[in-house]
C-alpha positions as CSV (number, residue, x, y, z in Angstrom):
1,X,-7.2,-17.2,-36.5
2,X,-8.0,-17.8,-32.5
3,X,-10.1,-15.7,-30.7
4,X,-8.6,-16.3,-27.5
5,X,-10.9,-15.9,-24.5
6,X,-10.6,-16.5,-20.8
7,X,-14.3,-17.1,-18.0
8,X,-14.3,-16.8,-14.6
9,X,-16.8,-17.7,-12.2
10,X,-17.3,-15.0,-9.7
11,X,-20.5,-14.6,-6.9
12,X,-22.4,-11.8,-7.5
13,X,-21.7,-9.9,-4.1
14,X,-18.3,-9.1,-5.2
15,X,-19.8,-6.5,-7.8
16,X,-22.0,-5.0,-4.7
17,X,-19.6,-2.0,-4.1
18,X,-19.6,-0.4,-7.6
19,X,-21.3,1.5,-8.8
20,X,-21.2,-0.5,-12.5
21,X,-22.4,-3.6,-10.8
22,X,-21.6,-6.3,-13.3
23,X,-19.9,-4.5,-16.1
24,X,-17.4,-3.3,-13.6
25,X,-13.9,-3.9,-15.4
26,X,-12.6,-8.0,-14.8
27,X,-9.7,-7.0,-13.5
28,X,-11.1,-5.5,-9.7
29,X,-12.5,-8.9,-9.0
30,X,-9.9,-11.3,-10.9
31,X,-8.9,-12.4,-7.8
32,X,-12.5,-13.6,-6.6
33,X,-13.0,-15.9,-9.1
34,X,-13.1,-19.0,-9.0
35,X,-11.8,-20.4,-12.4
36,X,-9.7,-19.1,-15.0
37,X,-10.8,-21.2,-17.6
38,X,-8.7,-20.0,-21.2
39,X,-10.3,-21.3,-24.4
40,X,-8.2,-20.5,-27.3
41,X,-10.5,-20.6,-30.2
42,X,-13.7,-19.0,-30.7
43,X,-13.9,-16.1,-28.1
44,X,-16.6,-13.7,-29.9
45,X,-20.3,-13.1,-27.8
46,X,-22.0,-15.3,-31.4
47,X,-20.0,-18.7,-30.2
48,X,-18.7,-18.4,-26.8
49,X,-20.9,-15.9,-25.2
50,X,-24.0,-18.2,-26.7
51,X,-22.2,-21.2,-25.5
52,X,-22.3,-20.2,-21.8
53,X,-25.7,-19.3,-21.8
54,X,-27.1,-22.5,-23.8
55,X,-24.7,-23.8,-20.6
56,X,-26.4,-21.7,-17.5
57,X,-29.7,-22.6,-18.9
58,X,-29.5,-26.3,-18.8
59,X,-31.2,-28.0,-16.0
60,X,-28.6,-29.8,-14.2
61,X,-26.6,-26.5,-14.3
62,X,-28.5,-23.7,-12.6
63,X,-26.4,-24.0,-9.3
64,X,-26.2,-21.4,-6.9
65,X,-23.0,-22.4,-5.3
66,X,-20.0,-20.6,-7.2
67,X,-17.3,-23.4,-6.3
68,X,-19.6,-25.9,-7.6
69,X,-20.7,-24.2,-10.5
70,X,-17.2,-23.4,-11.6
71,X,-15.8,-27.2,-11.2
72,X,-18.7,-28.2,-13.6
73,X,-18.3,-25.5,-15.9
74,X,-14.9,-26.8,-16.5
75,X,-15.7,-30.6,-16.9
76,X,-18.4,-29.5,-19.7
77,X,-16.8,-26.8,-21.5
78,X,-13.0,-28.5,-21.9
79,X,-11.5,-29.5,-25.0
80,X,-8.2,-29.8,-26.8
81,X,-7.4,-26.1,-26.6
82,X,-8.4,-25.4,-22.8
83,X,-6.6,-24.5,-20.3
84,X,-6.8,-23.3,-16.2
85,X,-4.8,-20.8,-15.2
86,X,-3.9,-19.5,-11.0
87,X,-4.3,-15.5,-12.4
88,X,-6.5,-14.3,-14.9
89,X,-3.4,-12.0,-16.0
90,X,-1.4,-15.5,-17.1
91,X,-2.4,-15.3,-20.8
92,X,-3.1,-13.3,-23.5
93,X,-6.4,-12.8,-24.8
94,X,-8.8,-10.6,-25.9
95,X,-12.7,-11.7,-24.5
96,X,-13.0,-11.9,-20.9
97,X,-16.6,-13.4,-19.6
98,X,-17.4,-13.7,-15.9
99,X,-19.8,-15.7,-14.6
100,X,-22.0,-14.1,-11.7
101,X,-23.3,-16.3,-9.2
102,X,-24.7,-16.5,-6.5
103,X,-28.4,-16.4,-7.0
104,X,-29.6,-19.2,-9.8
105,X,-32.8,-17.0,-10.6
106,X,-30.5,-13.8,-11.3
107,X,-27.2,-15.3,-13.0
108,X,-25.8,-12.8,-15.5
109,X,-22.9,-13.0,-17.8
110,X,-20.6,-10.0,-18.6
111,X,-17.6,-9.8,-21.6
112,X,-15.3,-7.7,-22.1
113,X,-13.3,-6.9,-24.8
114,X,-9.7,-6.7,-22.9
115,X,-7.7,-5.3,-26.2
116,X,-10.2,-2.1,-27.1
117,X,-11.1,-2.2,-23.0
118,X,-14.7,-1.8,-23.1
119,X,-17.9,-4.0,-21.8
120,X,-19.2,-5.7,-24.5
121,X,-22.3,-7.2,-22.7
122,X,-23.6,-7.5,-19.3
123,X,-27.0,-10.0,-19.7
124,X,-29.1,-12.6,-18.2
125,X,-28.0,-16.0,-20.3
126,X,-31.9,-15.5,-22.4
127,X,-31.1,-12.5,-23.2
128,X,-27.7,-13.7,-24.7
129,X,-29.2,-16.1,-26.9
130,X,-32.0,-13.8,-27.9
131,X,-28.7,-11.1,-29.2
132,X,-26.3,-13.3,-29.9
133,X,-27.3,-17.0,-31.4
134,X,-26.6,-17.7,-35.4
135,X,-26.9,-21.1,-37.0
136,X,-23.7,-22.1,-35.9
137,X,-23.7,-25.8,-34.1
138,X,-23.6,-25.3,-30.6
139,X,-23.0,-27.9,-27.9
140,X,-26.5,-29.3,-26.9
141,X,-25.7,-29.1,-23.4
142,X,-29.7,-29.7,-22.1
143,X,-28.9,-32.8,-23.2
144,X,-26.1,-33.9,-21.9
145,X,-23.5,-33.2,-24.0
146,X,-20.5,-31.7,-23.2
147,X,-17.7,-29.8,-25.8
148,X,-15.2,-32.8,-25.3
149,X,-17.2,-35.4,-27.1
């Protein structure tokens, strides 16, 4: 069974003006972000959530610059079952990370679980990996890999 799961990329200022900060719901900045990257498989914080941090923590990937960071994100994360959609409404699914840039020293990572509508996680991509990581085989992104190969 897919765990369907969709990431944006969204700077950091846009969560300025409430009072959540980062675990405000996905839905008031949806239209800030830069990519609506949908994965269909593997959604859960233990494999997707570690995935993006194992990706932020990379060298060549701590970028401030949200555009940038977003159009790399998607060349290193695609596979078969990827897909970029205009609205983060388009598709069904039931994680929803954002990506919060903006600042390369304070990047943080929220999910939300859109079907029981509740914030799973709001961390620092350490931090995710500390919670989250299991001997599962995760893309060695520090070294250049990327999930397509």
């Amino acid at each position: 069974m897919a765990t369907r799961n969709l990431i944006m990329v969204v700077d950091r200022k846009n969560s300025s003006k409430y009072p959540e900060g980062f675990a405000i719901h996905p839905d008031l900045v949806r239209d800030k972000s830069y990519v609506n990257m949908y994965n269909h498989h593997d959604g859960y914080p233990e494999w997707q959530g570690v995935q993006i941090a194992n990706w932020l923590l990379a060298e060549n990937n701590s970028c401030q610059d949200g555009s940038r960071l977003a159009a790399k994100f998607v060349h290193d994360n695609y596979y078969d079952s990827s897909y970029l959609y205009s609205k983060a409404t388009a598709i069904d699914h039931q994680y929803r990370y954002i990506i919060w840039t903006g600042d390369k020293d304070k990047i943080h990572v929220s999910c939300w679980d859109m079907y029981k509508n509740t914030c799973v996680f709001v961390l620092k991509p350490s931090k995710i990996i500390e919670k989250y990581k299991t001997d599962m085989e995760y893309t060695d992104f520090a070294n250049g890999k990327t999930r397509y190969e």
